[in-house]
C-alpha positions as CSV (number, residue, x, y, z in Angstrom):
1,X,25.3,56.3,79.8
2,X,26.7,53.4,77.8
3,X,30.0,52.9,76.7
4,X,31.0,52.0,73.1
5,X,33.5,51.6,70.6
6,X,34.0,54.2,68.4
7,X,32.3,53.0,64.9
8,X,33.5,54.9,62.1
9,X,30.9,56.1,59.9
10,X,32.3,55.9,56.8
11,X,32.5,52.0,56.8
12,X,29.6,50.4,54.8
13,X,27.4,48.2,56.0
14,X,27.4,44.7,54.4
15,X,23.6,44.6,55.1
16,X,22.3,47.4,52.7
17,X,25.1,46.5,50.2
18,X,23.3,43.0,49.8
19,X,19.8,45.0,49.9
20,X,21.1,47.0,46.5
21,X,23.1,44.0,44.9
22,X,19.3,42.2,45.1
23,X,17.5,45.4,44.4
24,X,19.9,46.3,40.8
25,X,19.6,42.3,40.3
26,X,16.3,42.2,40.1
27,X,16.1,45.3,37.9
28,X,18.9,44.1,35.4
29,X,17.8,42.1,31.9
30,X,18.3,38.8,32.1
31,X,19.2,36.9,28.6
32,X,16.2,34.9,27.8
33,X,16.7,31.4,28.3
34,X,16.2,29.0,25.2
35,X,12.6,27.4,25.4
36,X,12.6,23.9,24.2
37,X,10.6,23.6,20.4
38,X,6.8,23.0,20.2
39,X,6.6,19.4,19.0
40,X,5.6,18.8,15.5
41,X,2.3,18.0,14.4
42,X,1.0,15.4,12.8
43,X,0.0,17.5,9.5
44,X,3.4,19.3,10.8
45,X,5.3,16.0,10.1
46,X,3.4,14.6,6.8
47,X,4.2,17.8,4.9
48,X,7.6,17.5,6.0
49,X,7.7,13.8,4.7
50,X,6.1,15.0,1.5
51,X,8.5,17.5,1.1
52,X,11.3,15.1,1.3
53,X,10.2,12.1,-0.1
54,X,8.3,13.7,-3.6
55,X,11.2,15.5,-5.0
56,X,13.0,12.4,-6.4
57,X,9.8,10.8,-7.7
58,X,8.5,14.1,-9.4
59,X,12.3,15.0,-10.6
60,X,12.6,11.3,-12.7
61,X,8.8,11.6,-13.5
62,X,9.8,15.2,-15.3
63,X,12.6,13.5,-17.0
64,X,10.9,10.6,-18.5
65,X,8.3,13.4,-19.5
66,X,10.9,15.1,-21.2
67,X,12.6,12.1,-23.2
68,X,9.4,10.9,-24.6
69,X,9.4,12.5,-27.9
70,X,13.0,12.5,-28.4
71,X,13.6,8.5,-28.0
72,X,10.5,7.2,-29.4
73,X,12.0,3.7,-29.7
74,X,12.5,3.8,-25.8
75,X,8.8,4.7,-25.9
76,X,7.1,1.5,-24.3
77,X,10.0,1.2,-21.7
78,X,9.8,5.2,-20.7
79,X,6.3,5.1,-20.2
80,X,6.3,2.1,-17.9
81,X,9.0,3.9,-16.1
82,X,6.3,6.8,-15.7
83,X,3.6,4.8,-14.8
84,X,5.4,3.5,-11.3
85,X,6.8,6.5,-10.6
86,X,3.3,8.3,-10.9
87,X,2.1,4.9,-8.8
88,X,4.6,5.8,-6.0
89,X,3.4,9.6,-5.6
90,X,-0.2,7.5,-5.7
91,X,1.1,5.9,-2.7
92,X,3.0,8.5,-0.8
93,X,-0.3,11.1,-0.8
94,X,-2.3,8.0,-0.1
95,X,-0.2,7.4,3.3
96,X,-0.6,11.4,3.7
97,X,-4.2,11.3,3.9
98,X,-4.6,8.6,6.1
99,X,-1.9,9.7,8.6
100,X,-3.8,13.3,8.6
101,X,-6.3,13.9,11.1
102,X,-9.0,15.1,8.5
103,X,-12.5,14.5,9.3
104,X,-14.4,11.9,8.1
105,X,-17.8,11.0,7.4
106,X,-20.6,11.9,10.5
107,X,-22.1,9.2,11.8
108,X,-21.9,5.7,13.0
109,X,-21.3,3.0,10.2
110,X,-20.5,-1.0,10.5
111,X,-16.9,-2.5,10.7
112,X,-17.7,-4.2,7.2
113,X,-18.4,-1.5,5.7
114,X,-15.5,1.0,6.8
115,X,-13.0,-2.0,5.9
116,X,-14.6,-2.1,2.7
117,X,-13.8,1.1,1.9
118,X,-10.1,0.8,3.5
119,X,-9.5,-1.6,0.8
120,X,-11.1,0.6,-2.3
121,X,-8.4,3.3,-1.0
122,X,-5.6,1.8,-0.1
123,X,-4.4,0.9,-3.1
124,X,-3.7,-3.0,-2.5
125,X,-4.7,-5.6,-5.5
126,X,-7.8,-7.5,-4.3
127,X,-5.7,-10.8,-5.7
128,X,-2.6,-10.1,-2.7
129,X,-4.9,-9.7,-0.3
130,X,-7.2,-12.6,2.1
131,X,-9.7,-11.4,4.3
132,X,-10.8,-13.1,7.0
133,X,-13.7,-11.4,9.2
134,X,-14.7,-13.3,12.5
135,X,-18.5,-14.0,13.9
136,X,-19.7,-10.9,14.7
137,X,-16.8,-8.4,13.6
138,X,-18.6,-6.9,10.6
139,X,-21.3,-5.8,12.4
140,X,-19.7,-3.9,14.9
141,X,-20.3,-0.4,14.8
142,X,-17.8,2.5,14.2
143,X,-18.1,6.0,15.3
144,X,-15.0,7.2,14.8
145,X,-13.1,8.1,11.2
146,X,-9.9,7.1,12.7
147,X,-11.0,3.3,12.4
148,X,-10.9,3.8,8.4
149,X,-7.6,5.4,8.7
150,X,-5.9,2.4,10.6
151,X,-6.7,0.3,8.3
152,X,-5.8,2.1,5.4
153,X,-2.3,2.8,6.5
154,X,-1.8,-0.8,7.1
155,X,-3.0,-2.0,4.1
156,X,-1.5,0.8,2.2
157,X,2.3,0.1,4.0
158,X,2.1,-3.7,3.1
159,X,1.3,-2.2,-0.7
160,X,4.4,-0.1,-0.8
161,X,6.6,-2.3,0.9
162,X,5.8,-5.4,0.8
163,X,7.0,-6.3,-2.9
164,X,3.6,-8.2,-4.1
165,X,3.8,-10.5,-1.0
166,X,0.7,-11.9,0.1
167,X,-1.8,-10.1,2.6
168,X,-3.8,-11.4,5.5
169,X,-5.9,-9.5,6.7
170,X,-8.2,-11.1,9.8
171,X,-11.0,-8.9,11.9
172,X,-12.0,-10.9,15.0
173,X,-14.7,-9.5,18.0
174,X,-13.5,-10.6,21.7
175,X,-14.8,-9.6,24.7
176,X,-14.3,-6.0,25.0
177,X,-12.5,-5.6,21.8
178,X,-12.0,-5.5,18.4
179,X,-8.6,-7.0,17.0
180,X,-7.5,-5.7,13.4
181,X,-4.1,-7.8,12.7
182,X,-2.5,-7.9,9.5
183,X,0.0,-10.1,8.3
184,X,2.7,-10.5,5.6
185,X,5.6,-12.5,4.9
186,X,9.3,-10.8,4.6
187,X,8.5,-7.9,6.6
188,X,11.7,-6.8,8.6
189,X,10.2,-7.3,12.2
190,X,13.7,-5.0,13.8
191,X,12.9,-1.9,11.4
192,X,9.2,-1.9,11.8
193,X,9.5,-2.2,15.8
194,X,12.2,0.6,15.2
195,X,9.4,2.8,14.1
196,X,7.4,2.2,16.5
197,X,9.6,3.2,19.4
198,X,10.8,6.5,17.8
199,X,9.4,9.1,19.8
200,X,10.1,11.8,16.9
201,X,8.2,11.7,13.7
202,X,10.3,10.4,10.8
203,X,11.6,13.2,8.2
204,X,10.4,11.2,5.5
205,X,7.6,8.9,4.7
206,X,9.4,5.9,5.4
207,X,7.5,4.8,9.3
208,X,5.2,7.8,8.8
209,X,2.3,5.3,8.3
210,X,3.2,3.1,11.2
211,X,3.6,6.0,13.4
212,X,0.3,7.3,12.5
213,X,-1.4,3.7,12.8
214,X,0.2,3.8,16.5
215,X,-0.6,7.8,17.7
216,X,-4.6,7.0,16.1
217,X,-4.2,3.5,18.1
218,X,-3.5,5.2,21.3
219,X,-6.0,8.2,20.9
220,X,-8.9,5.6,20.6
221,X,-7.8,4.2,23.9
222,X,-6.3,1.1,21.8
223,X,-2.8,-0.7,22.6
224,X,-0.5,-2.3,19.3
225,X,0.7,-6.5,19.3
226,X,3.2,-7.7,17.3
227,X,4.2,-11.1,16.9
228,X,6.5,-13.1,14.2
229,X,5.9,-16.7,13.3
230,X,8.8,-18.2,11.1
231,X,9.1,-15.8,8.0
232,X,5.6,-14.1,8.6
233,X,5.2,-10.7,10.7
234,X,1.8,-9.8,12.3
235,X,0.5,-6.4,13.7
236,X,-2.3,-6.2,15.6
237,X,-4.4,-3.3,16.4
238,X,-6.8,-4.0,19.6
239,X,-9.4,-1.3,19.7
240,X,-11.9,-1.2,22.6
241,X,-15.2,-2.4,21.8
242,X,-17.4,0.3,23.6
């Protein structure tokens, strides 16, 4: 026979208290916690741009539309007021498209001929612009639609924002790769750098280009170089050679 305190019964034990306190805890609803958004895609982010960056464009478009036949002595002026502002749209869906990731055309064609066409779409005047391709660069092939869509935004930003200032353009084959670098005087080096390390697409088409010229870059396993020299800004896409 053992001898023992008297335990009262009617005390609770702490152990099975903590076994229901886990057991209701478990069973209770929990408030949800907020999940971080999806990030945008790129289409996500153009139509977003468009959005934003159309309305103003298509609202003085409508009202030079609308004035027409009641000033016809502003005529001439009006109308060249319409013609840049139908020019700018031009532009912005210009960007769109090549910032999209819509496919392109199957099959394998050369460097010379894809930059060809870069410069039919991009909207540039043939007099702003210098091309210089390297030994060898032309023929390079390209199997990808993405090149096309490089060089189109740059081209197409150096349109828009550069203010008629000359273009160079300069392909060059090294070992390994294939440097695209474009170059124009006046171009603010801080801003365009600026959109280049945002990590969130812009909400309007102002970087969208740039931003798609450096996701497209990256995709093809390429790397962005840029470089000022006195007034002149250059960006150069290197794209593996493979």
């Amino acid at each position: 026979m053992t001898l023992a305190p008297d335990v009262s019964t009617s005390k609770p034990r702490h152990g099975l208290l903590n076994d229901l306190a886990r057991v209701l805890r478990a069973h209770l609803p929990r408030p949800r916690r907020p999940t971080d958004p999806e990030a945008p895609t790129a289409e996500d982010a153009v139509l977003r741009a468009l959005c934003h960056d159309m309305r103003s464009p298509l609202a003085s478009l409508e009202a030079v539309l609308g004035t027409l036949d009641r000033t016809p002595e502003r005529g001439r002026e009006l109308l060249e007021l319409a013609r840049a502002q139908t020019a700018h749209l031009s532009s912005m869906l210009r960007t769109a498209d090549a910032s999209t990731g819509a496919a392109g055309r199957p099959g394998t064609r050369l460097l010379r001929d894809v930059l060809q066409a870069a410069l039919a779409s991009s909207g540039l005047p043939r007099a702003q612009l210098t091309v210089q391709v390297g030994d060898g660069a032309g023929e390079v092939t390209v199997a990808d639609a993405r090149v096309g869509r490089i060089l189109t935004n740059l081209l197409e930003n150096a349109h828009r924002h550069g203010a008629g200032r000359p273009v160079r353009l300069r392909v060059e084959r090294r070992p390994g790769w294939v440097h695209l670098s474009l170059s124009q005087a006046g171009v603010p080096a801080r801003q365009v750098i600026g959109h280049l390390s945002r990590t969130q697409p812009p909400m309007d088409l102002t970087g969208l280009g740039l931003r798609s010229v450096q996701r497209q870059t990256r995709e093809l396993g390429g790397r962005l170089i840029w470089a000022a020299h006195g007034a002149e800004f250059t960006l150069t896409v290197a794209l593996p050679d493979r």
